[in-house]
N, C-alpha and C positions, 0 to 999 in steps of 0.2 A: 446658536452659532458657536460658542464657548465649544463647546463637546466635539462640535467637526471641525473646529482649529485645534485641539490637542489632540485629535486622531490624527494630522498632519503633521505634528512634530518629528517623529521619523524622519516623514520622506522631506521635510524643510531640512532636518539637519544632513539628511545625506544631501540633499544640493547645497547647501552651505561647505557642507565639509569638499567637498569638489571646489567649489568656488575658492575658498579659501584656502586648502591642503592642510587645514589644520583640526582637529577634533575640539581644541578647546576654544578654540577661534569661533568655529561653526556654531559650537550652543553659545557663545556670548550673541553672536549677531541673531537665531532663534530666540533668543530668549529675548533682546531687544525687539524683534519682532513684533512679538506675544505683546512686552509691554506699551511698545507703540497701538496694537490694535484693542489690545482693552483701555486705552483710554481714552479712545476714540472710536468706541461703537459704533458711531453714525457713519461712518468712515467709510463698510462696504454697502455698496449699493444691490443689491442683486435683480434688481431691474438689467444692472450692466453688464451682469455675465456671472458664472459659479464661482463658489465660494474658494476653492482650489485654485487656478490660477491668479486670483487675489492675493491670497495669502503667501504664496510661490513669489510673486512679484516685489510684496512688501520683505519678505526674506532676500529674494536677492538684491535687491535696493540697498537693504543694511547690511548684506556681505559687501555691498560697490561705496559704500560708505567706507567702511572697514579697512579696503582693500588702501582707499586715499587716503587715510585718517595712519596705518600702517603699514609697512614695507611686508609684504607679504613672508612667512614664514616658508626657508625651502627647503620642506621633507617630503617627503612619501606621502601618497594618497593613504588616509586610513581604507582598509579590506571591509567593505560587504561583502558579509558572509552569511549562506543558508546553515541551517542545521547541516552537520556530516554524518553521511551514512555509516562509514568502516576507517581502519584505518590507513589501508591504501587508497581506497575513495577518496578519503579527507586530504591525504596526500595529495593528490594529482589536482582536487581542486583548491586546492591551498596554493600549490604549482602556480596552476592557471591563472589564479587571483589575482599573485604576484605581480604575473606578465599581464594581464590586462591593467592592473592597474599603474605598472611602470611605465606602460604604451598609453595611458590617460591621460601621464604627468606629465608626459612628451607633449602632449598636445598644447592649442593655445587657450586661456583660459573660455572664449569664447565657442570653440569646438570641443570641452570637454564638457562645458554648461548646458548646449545641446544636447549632446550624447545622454547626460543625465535625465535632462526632461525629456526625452524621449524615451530611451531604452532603460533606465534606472525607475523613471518612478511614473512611466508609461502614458503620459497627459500625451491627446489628440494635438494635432499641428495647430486645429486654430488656438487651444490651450494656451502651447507654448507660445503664438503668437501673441497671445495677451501677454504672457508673463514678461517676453523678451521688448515687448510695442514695437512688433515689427509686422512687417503685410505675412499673409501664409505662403506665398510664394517662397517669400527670402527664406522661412523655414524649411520648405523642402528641400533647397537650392544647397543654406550652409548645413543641414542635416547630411547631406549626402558627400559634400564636398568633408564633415567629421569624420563619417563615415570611412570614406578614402583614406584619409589622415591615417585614422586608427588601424585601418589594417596593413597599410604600410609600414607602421609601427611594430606591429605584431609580427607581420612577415618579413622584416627587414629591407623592405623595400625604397630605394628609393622617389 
């Protein structure tokens, strides 16, 4: 279990850092995480479902901690970013980045949290429905209604 909770550190700190808008924010709540669940091995159950939305769940628990515990910090979404091909390539997705991730920060924390465990770090609806303890309905339902959000945002739409 150890070895497939530190392969999830990544995708725990890009939903942290989403959740929180902060990079240093994001590994302090990852990193409580980690030592909330090594100290309590007995903790997951996997009778009750996989080890990824567990872990997603105990991360974002300690960003909602974080969140009451702190006035959140209000900068910029840190950039996920791929490797760049060239350097117009890099450009134009450097561009893009930007604007999606300015059209993220728009959003409310609850529709950018979605967006991430769906289209960031790709977990199935009933996943996120673990993550979020919510029915899979209401997942498809505020997925889409993010969804909307975010391309309104991008398009200027009101």
């Amino acid at each position: 279990m150890q070895q497939q909770l530190i392969q999830l550190g990544n995708g725990a700190h890009a939903l942290a850092t989403q959740l929180l808008g902060n990079g240093d924010d994001a590994a302090d709540a990852v990193h409580d995480a980690f030592v909330k669940v090594f100290r309590k091995p007995d903790a997951y159950d996997e009778k009750k479902g996989p080890l990824t939305p567990w872990f997603l769940r105990v991360v974002r628990n300690q960003c909602l901690d974080l969140i009451r515990r702190r006035r959140p910090v209000e900068e910029g979404i840190d950039e996920l970013r791929d490797a760049t091909p060239g350097p117009e390539a890099a450009l134009e997705m450097s561009q893009r980045d930007q604007e999606l991730q300015i059209a993220l920060s728009r959003l409310s924390p609850g529709q950018r949290e979605i967006i991430v465990l769906r289209d960031y770090m790709d977990l199935s609806y009933a996943e996120i429905a673990q993550v979020l303890d919510i029915p899979h309905g209401t997942v498809m339902s505020r997925l889409h209604r993010a969804r909307i959000a975010l391309k309104e945002e991008l398009t200027g739409q009101d």
